[in-house]
C-alpha positions in Angstrom: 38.5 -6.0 -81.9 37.2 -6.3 -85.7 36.5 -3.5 -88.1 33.1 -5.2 -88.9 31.1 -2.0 -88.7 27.7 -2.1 -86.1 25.2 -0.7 -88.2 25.9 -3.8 -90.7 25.3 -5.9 -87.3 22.5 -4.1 -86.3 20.4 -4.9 -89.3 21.7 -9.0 -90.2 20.5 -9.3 -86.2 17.2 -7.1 -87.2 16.9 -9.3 -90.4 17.3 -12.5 -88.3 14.8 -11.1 -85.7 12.2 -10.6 -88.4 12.5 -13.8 -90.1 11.5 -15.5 -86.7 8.9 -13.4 -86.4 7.8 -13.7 -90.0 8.1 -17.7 -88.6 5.9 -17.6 -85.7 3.2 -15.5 -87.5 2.8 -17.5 -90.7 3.6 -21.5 -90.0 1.1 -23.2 -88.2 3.5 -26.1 -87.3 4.1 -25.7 -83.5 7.5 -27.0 -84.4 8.5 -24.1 -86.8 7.5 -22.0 -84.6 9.7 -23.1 -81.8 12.3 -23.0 -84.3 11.7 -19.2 -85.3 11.4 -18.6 -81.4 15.0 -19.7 -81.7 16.0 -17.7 -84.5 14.9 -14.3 -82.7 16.7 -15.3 -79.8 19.8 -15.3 -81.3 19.1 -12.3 -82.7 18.4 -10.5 -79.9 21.8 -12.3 -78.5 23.9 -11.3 -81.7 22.6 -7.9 -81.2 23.8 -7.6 -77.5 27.0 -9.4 -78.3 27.3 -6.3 -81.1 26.7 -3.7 -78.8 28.8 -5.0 -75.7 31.7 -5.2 -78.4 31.0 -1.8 -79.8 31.7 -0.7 -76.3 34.4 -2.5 -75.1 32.8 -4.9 -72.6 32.0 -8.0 -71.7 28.5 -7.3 -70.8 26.8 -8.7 -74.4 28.5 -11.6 -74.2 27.0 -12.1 -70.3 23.7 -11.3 -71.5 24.1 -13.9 -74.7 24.4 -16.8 -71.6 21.4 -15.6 -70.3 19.6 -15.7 -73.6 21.0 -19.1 -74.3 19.8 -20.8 -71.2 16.9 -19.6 -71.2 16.4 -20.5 -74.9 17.3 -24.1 -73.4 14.4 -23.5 -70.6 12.3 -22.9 -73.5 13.3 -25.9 -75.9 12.9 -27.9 -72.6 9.3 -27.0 -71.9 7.9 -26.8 -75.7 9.2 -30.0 -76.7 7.4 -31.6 -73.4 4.3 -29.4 -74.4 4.0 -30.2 -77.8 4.4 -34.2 -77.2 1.3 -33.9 -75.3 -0.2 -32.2 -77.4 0.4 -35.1 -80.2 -0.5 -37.5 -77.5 -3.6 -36.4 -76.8 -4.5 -34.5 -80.7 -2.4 -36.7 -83.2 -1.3 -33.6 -85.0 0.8 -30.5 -84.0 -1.0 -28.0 -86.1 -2.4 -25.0 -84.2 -5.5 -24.8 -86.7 -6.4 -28.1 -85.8 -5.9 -28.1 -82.2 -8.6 -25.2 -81.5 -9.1 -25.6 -77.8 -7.9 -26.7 -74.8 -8.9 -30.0 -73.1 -9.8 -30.5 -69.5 
């Protein structure tokens, strides 16, 4: 077990967590914001893998393979989503895609 102190944890992960959300609000390239979607997963896994070690037990790093496969579930399914998007709009900008087609 480390001496790396939880508080100092707890706020990289909340730093992490706010850069992807900082991400997903501001860019309007769908890919950027998979990429932030990314980024606050692992913080939300960094901050169970924190805790779990804070308290002696596995459960964090159980709860980080969750995260991580479905983060892989999610990479899956956006990357199919946004190729048809590009197939059918020629652009993967979410100001210039305003609706959805039939």
């Amino acid at each position: 077990m480390s001496n790396f102190p939880l508080e100092a944890g707890m706020i990289l992960a909340g730093l992490l967590f706010l850069a992807g959300l900082y991400g997903v609000m501001i860019r309007r390239n769908i890919i950027f914001m998979l990429m932030s979607v990314e980024i606050m997963f692992n913080a939300a896994g960094l901050a169970f893998v924190l805790a779990g070690a804070h308290h002696g037990q596995a459960d964090g790093q159980v709860m980080l393979i969750f995260i991580l496969a479905m983060a892989a579930a999610e990479v899956a399914v956006g990357l199919a989503l946004i190729l048809q998007m590009y197939k059918l709009n020629k652009t993967i900008d979410t100001d210039a895609i305003s609706q959805l087609r039939d």
